[in-house]
N, C-alpha and C positions, 0 to 999 in steps of 0.2 A: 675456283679457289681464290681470286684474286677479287672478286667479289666479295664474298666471304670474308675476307680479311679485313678489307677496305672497311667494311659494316662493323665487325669488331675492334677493328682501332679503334671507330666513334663511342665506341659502349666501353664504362667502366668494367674491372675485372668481375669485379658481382654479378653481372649481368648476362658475363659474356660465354658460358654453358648452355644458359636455357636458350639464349639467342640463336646459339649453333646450332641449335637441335628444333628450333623455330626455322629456321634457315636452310637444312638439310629438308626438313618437308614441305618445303618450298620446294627445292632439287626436285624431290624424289617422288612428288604428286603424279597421280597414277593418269592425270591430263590437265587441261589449263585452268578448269573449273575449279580443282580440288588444290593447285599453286594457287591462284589468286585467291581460294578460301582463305589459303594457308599465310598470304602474305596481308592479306584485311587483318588475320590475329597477329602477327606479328606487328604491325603498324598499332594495333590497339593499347599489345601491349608494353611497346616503347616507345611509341609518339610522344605519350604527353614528357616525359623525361628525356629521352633522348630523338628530337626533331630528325638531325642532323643524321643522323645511323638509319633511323626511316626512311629518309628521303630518298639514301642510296640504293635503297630497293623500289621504295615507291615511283619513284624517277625515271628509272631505267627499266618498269616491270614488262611491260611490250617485249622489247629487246631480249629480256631474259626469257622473257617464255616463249617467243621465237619458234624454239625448235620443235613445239608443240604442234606447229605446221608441217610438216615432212613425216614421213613415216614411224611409225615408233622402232623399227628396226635400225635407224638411225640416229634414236634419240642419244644415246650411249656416246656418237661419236662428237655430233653437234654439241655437246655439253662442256666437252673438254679443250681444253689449249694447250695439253701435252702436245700432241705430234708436233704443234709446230714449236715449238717452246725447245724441247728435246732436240728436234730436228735441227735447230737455227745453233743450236748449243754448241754439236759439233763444227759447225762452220766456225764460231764463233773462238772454240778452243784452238783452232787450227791456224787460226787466223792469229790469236796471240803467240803462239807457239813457236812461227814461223817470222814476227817481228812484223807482222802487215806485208800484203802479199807485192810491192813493188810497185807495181803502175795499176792502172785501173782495168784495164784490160787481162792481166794475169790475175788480180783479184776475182773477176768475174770468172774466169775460168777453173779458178780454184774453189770457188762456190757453186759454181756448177757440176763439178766431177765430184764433189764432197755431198751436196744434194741425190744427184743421180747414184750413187755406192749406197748413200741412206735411205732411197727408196726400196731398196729389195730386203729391207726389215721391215717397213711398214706394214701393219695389221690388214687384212684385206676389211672394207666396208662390208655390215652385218646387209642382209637383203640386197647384194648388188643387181639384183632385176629391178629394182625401184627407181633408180638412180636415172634411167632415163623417160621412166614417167617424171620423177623431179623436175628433170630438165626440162623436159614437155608441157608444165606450169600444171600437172596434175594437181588437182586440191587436197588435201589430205583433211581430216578432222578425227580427234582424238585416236590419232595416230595412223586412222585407216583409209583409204580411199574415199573419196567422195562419189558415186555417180554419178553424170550430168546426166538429166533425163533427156529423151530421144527429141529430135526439131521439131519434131510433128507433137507431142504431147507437150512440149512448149507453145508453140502456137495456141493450142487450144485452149490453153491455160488462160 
C-alpha cells in the first residue's frame, strides 16, 4: 500500500488509474515471471515521462518480489503491513491516551501486555506446516517446494 502511493504521488492524476491497475498486476502476478513481465510494461510505459515514479518500482523490484520465495500459502501474509501497522496502532493509541507511559520501564511493560492481549486476534498463518521448512532454508520456487536431488545423483552429476 505504501508502495503504491509512493509511486502515485510521482505520476500526475492522468496517469495515475491506469498506473494502479499496472501496479496491482504487479501485486497480483501469478509468480515472479509474470510481476517482472508486469513491471518491464509498467517501466515502458512511464519511463520515458515519468523516470522518477519508475524508478520506485524499478529500484526496489528484488525486494518487492521477495515473497516470491516462500511458499505461496504465504504469499497473502508476506505482502502486507497490516498486522503490524494495526498491531503497533493500539500501542500507539494507548500510549497517547495514557499521556506517555512515565519511565521507560512501565512503557515497556505497557507495550508488552498491549502486544501480548493483541496477539490472541491475530489471523493464524495460511500453511503453518511450511513455516518450519522456511525456517529450515527450504527453497521455494513459484511458490512450491524445490527438491534437492539425492547426494549420490549429485555426485554423479
Amino acid at each position: 500500500v505504501h508502495k503504491v502511493a509512493n509511486v502515485l504521488s510521482a505520476l500526475p492524476k492522468s496517469a495515475q488509474r491506469s498506473a494502479r491497475k499496472m501496479l496491482a498486476e504487479i501485486r497480483d502476478a501469478e509468480d515472479r515471471d509474470h510481476a517482472t513481465r508486469a513491471a518491464d510494461a509498467f517501466a515502458k510505459e512511464f519511463g520515458a515521462k515519468w523516470p522518477k515514479a519508475v524508478a520506485k518500482i524499478t529500484d526496489d523490484l528484488e525486494p518487492l518480489l521477495a515473497f516470491y520465495d516462500f511458499p505461496a500459502e504465504h504469499w497473502i501474509h508476506l505482502k502486507t503491513t497490516n498486522p503490524i501497522e494495526s498491531t503497533f496502532a493500539t500501542v500507539r493509541l494507548r500510549t497517547k491516551v495514557t499521556k506517555g507511559p512515565g519511565s521507560r520501564a512501565a512503557g515497556l511493560a505497557m507495550a508488552f501486555k498491549l502486544l501480548e492481549a493483541a496477539q490472541d486476534r491475530w489471523r493464524a498463518v495460511n500453511g503453518p506446516h511450511l513455516v518450519a521448512l522456511v525456517r529450515a532454508g527450504a527453497r521455494f520456487e513459484k511458490g512450491v517446494i524445490v527438491e534437492r536431488e539425492p547426494k549420490d545423483q549429485e555426485a554423479a552429476a
